[in-house]
matplotlib code that plots the C-alpha trace (Angstrom):
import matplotlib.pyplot as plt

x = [21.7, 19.1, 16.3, 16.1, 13.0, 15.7, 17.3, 14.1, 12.0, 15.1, 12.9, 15.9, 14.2, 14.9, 13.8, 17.3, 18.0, 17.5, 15.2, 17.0, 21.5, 25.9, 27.8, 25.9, 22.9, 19.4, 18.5, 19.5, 17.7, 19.0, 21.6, 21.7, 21.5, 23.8, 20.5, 20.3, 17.6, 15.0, 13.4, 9.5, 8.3, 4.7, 2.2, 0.8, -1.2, -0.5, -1.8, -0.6, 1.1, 0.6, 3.3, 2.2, 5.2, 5.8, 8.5, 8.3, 9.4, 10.5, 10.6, 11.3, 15.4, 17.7, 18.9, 19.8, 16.4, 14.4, 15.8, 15.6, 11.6, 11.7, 13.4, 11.5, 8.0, 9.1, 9.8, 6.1, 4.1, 2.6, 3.4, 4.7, 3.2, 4.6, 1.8, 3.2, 1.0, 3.5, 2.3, 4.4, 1.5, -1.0, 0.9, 0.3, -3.2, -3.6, -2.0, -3.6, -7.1, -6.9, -6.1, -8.7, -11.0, -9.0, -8.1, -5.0, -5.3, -1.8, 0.7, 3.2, 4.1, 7.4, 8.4, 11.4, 13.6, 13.0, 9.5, 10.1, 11.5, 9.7, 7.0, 5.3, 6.8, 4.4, 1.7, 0.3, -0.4, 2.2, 3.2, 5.9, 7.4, 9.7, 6.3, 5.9, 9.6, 12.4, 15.0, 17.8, 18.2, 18.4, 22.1, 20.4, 19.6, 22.8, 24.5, 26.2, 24.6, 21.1, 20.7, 20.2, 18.1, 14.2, 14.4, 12.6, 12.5, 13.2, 11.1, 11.5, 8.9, 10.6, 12.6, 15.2, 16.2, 19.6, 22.5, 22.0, 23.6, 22.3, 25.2, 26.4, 29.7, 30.8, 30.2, 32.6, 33.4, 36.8, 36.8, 35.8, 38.1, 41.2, 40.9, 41.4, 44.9, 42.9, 43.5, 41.7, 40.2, 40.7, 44.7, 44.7, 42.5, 45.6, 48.2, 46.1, 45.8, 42.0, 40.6, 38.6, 41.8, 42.7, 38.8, 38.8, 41.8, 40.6, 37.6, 39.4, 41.6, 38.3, 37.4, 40.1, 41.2, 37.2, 34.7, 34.4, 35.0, 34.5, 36.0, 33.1, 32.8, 30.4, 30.8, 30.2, 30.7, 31.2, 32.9, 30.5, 26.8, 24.7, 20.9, 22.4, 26.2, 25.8, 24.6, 26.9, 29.8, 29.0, 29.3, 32.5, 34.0, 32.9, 29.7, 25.6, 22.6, 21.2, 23.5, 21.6, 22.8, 22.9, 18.9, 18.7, 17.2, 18.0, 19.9, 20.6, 24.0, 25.0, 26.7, 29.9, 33.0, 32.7, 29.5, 30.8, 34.1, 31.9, 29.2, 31.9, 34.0, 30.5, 30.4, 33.5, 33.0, 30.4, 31.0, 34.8, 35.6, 32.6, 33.0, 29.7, 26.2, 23.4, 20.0, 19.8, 23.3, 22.3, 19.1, 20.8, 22.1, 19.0, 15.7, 17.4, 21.0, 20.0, 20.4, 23.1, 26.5, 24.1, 24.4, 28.3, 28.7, 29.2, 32.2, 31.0, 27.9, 27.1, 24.6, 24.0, 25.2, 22.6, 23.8, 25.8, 23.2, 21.5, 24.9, 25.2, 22.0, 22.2, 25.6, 27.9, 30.7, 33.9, 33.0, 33.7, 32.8, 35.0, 34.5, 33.9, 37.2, 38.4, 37.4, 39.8, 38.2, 37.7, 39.7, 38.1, 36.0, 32.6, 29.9, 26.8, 23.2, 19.9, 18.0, 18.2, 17.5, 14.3, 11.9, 9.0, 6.5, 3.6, -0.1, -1.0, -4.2, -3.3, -4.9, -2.3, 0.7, 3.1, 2.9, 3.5, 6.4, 8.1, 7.8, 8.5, 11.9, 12.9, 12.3, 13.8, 17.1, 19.1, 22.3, 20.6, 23.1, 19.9, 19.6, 20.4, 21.9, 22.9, 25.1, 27.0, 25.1, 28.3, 28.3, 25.3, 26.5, 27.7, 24.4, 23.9, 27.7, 26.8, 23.9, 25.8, 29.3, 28.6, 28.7, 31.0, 34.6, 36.7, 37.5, 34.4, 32.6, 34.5, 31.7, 29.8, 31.3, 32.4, 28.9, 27.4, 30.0, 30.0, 26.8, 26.2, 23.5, 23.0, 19.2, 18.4, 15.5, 14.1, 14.5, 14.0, 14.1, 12.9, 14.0, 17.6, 16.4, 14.1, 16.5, 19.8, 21.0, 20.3, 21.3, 25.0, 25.1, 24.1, 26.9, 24.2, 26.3, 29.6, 27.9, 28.6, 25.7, 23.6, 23.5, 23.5, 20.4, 18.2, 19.6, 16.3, 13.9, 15.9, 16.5, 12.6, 11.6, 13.3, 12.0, 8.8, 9.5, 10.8, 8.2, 5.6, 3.8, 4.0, 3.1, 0.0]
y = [70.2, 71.6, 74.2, 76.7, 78.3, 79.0, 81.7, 84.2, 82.7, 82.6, 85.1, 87.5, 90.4, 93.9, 97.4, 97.9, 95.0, 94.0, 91.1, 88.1, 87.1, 87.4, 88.8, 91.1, 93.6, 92.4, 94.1, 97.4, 100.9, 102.7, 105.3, 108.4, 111.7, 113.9, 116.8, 119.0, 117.9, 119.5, 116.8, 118.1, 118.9, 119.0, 120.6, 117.4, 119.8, 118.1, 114.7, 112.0, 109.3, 105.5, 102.7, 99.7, 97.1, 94.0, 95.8, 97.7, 101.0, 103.2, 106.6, 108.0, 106.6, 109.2, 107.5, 108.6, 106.7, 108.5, 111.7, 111.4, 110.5, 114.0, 115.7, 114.5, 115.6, 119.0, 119.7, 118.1, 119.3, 115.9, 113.0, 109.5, 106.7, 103.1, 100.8, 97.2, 94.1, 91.3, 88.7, 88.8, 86.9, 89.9, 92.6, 90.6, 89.9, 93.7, 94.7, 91.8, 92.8, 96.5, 95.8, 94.4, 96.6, 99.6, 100.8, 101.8, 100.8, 102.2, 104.7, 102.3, 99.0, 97.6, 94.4, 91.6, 92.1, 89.1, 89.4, 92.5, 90.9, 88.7, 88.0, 91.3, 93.1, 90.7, 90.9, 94.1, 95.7, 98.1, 101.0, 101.1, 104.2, 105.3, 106.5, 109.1, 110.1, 110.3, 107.7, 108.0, 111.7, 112.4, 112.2, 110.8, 107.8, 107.3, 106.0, 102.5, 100.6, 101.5, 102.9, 99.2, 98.0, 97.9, 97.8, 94.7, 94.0, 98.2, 99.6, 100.8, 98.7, 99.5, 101.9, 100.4, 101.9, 100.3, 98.5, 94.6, 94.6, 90.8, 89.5, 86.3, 84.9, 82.0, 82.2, 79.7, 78.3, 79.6, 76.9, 73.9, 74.6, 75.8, 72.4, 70.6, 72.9, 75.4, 79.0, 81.7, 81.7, 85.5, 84.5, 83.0, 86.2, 88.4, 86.1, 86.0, 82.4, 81.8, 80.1, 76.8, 74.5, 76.1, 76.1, 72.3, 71.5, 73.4, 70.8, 67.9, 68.8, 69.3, 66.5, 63.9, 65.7, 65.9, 64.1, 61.4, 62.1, 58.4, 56.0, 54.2, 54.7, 57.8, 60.9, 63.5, 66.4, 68.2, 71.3, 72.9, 73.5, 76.2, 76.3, 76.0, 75.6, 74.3, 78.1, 79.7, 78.8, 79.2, 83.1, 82.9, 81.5, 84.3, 82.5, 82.7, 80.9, 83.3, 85.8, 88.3, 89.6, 93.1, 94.1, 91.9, 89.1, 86.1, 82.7, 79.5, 80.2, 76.9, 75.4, 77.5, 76.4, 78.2, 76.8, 73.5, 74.0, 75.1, 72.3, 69.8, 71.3, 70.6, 67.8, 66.1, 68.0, 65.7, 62.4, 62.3, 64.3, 63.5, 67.2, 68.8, 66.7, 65.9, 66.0, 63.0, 63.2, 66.6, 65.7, 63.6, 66.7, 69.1, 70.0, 72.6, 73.9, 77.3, 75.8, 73.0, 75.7, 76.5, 72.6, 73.5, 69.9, 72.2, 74.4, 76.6, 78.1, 80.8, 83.2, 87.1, 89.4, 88.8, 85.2, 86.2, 87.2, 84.2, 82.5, 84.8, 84.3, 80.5, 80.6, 80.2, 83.2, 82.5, 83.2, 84.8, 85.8, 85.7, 85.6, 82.9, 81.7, 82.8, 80.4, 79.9, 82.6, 85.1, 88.2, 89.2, 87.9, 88.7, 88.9, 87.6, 87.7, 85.4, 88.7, 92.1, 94.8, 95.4, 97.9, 100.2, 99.2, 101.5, 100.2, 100.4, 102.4, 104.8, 108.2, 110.6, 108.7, 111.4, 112.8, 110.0, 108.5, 112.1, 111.4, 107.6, 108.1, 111.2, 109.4, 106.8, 108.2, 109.2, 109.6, 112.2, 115.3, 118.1, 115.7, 118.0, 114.8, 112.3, 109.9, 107.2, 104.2, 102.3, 104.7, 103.6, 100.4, 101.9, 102.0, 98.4, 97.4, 99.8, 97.8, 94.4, 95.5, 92.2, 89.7, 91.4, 93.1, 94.9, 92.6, 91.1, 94.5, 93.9, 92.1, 94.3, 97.2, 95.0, 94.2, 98.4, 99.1, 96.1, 94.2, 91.1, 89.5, 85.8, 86.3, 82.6, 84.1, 85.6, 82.8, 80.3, 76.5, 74.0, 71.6, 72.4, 71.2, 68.1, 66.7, 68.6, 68.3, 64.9, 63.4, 65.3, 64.2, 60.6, 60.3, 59.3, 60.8, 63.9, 66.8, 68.1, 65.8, 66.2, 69.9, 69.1, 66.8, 69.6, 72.4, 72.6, 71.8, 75.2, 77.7, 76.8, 78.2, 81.2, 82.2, 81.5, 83.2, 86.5, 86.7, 86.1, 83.3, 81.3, 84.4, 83.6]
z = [-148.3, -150.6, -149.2, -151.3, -149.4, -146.1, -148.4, -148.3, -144.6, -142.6, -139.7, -140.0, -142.2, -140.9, -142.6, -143.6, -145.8, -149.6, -150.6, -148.6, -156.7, -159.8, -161.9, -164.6, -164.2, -164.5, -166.7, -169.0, -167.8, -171.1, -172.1, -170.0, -172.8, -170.5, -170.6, -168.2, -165.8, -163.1, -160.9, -160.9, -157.5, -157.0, -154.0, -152.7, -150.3, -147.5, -148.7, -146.7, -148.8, -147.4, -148.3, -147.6, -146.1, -144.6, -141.8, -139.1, -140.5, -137.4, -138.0, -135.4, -135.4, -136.2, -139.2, -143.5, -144.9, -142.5, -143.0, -146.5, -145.8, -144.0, -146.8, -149.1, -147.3, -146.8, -150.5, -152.0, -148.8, -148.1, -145.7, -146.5, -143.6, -143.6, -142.8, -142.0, -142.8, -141.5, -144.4, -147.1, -149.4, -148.0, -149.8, -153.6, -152.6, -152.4, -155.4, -157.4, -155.9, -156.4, -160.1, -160.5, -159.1, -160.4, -157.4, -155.7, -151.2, -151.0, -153.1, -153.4, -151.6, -150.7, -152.0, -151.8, -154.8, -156.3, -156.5, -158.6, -161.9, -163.3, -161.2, -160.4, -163.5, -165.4, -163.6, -164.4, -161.3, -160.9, -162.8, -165.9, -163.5, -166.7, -168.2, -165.7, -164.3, -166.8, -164.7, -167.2, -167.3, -163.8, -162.2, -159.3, -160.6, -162.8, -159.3, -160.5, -157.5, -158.1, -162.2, -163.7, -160.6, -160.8, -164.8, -166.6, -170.0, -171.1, -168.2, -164.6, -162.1, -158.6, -156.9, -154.6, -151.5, -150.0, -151.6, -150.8, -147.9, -147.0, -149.0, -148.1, -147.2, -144.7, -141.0, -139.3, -135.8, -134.5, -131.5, -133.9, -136.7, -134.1, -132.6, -135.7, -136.5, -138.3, -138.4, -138.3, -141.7, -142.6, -142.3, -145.3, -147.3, -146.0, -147.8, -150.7, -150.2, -149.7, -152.9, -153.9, -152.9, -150.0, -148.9, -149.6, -148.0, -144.9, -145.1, -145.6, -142.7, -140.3, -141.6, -140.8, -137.3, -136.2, -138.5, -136.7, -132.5, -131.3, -133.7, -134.4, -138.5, -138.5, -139.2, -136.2, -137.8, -140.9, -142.5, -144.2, -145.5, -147.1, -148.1, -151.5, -152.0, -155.6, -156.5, -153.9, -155.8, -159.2, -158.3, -156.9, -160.4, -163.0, -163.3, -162.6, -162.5, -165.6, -167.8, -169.6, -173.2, -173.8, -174.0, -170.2, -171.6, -169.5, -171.0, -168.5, -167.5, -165.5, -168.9, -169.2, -167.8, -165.0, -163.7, -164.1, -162.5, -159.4, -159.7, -159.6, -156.9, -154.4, -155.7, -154.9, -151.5, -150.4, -153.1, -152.5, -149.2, -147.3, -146.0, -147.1, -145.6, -147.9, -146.8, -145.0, -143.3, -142.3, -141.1, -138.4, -137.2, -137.7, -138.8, -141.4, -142.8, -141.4, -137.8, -138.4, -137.4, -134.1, -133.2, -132.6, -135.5, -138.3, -138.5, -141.6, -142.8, -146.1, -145.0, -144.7, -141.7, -139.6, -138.8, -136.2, -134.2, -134.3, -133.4, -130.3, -129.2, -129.4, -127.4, -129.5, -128.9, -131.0, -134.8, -137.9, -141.1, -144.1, -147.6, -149.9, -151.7, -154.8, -157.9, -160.2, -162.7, -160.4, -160.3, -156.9, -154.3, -154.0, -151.6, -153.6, -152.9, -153.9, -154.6, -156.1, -152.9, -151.5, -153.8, -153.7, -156.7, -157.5, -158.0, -161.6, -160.3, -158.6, -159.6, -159.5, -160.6, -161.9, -158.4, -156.8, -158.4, -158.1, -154.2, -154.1, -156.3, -154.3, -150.8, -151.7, -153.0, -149.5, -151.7, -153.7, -153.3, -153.2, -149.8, -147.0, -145.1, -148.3, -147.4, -150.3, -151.2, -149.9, -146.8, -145.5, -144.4, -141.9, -140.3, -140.1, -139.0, -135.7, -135.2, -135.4, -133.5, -130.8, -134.1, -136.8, -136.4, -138.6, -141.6, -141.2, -142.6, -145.5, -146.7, -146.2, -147.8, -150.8, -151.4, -151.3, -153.6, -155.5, -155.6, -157.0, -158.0, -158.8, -159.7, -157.7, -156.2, -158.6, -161.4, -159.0, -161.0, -158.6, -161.2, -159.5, -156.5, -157.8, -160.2, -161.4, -157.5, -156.5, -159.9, -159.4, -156.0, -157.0, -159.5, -162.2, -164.8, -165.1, -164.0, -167.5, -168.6, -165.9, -167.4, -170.2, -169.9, -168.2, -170.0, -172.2, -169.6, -167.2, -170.5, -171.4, -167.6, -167.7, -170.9, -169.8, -166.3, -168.6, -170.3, -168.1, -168.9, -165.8, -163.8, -161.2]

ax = plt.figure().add_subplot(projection="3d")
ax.plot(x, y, z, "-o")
ax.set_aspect("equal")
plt.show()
């Protein structure tokens, strides 16, 4: 089932999370020249700083980002206040309006990481930050999880905050897949055993022992569904939607071997197997893929940590959350994610900008050692597994440690090509032609968007 919208308005946004993408940096930030380097404070004079959000920022938890807020106000004498406007489309109207009136509402404004790069990075409305802060000789900003992130075509347009931790892996049913013989799924990760074929035999074995409950020709149930499984797999094969070369400009990357290999593994999931619904099978289940695993007819679903809340909450008490197998190119697993992390972008009018990206950068960076409190990048996840002890246990963090230390990005948000979901899809899933043609048929049509998308002229 194809929805790629689900991946970014699933209602499960939280101040700690990235943007809610795989396997190469989006984009190159430059070489570091070693020099020794004093971060400029400045006397804000008490100024009070506004940063305008679409979370509810609570500072008042005892917590690393807000100390590193506190830190950060003490040393420029000024105060940083999150103002939330819950509509996402409110916070570009802003930024678009005050550029044009020249203006700046708000000292910086915190957007989804996908809407960083291209979209807002061509816009003009926020600040080339590299202008007024030199990024690449400060150690701080040198840390592998955050020195490439926020950089578009050789400049710096947002300052991340937290390591994606909204990377996804598979959620699964314990109850449905141990009646059907199944073990728990994280058995076969500790025998090194968990890749494509053992995934798909696990499916097919759901399949024949409980896809269809009454006899009557039908299927009941399936294994497994995602907003977007076609995309989900291509990162776990040493693969991605877009590859960048070594200046992070963007080429279609769904024609290597890799891709394919994943594109075709989906495919005979649903065409041969019968294990993964399309849209109309799965619409005789539910309205969406996001809820299909909460209808207790779906034994496996890709999404973020959060999920098991939502699982919880709708009564369903015997899950887990594992990894997606190993492809056959991959030397490890990974925990990938639509998006890169949530970022603070800076209006492109406002009037004391060297100031204020000296704040921004040095609020922002909690793993920053002059940080009375700093805490790793990959540490910090610790924060949010304490928050979800009722849904995740022990290997299950694994995720979302792997994914701090080791992000990756598959950049599906933020190169998002409907024409995967109009066309490339359905014709694969239609068996109009090998998937290699299909690719190969719409290869143009895909690289032609993201060049367009990179350089910006598609940008609203």
């Amino acid at each position: 089932y194809f929805d790629s919208s689900e991946i970014a308005d699933d209602g499960l946004s939280d101040e700690s999370t990235g943007g809610n993408d795989g396997t190469t940096n989006n984009s190159i930030s430059g070489n570091n020249t070693n020099t020794k380097f004093e971060e400029p404070v400045y006397d804000l004079q008490g100024k009070t700083l506004k940063i305008l959000t679409e979370y509810n920022f609570d500072m008042t938890k005892d917590n690393v980002f807000n100390n590193s807020i506190k830190a950060t106000e003490q040393k420029f004498n000024c105060k940083i206040q999150f103002v939330q406007n819950s509509s996402y489309v409110d916070l570009y109207k802003i930024l678009k309006t005050d550029a044009a009136a020249s203006k700046a509402t708000y000292d910086a404004v915190i957007l989804r990481g996908y809407s960083v790069a291209p979209e807002i990075a061509n816009s003009g409305y926020v600040l080339k930050m590299n202008e007024y802060y030199d990024f690449n000789k400060d150690a701080t900003w040198q840390v592998d999880q955050f020195k490439d992130l926020g950089w578009f075509n050789g400049a710096r347009y947002g300052i991340p905050y937290a390591p994606n931790e909204y990377g996804y892996g598979i959620w699964y049913n314990k109850d449905l897949l141990g009646a059907a013989g199944i073990p728990d799924l994280w058995e076969y990760v500790k025998s090194d055993q968990w890749t494509w074929d053992t995934f798909r035999s696990v499916c097919r074995t759901f399949m024949q022992k409980k896809g269809d409950t009454n006899g009557d020709g039908k299927r009941d149930n399936y294994a497994f569904t995602s907003t977007d499984p076609w995309l989900d797999f291509v990162s776990t094969n040493n693969a991605s939607l877009v590859s960048f070369d070594s200046k992070g400009v963007p080429s279609f990357g769904l024609n290597s071997a890799n891709a394919i290999s994943a594109l075709e593994l989906i495919a005979n999931m649903h065409n041969v197997d019968h294990s993964i619904p399309n849209g109309a099978e799965l619409g005789e289940i539910t309205n969406s893929p996001f809820n299909a695993m909460t209808t207790g007819k779906v034994a496996m679903y890709a999404c973020h940590a959060r999920y098991g809340e939502v699982l919880l909450s709708r009564g369903i008490k015997n899950f887990g959350w594992v990894y997606y197998p190993k492809g056959p190119s991959a030397k490890d697993y990974v925990v990938p994610t639509g998006s890169t992390p949530d970022m603070a972008v800076i209006p492109a009018k406002v009037s004391n900008p060297k100031e204020i990206v000296a704040v921004i950068q040095d609020a922002m960076a909690y793993w920053d050692i002059s940080k009375p409190q700093q805490v790793k990048p990959e540490a910090k996840t610790q924060e949010l597994y304490n928050a979800l002890k009722k849904s995740l246990n022990a290997d299950s963090v694994k995720l979302l440690q792997k994914q701090a230390s080791n992000p990756n990005y598959t950049m599906a948000n933020n190169y998002n090509l409907e024409l995967l979901q109009e066309s490339v899809w359905p014709e694969i899933l239609n068996q109009s032609a090998s998937v290699k043609s299909v690719i190969a048929k719409y290869q143009g049509s895909l690289s032609s968007k993201i060049k367009e998308m990179y350089e910006g002229s598609i940008v609203e």
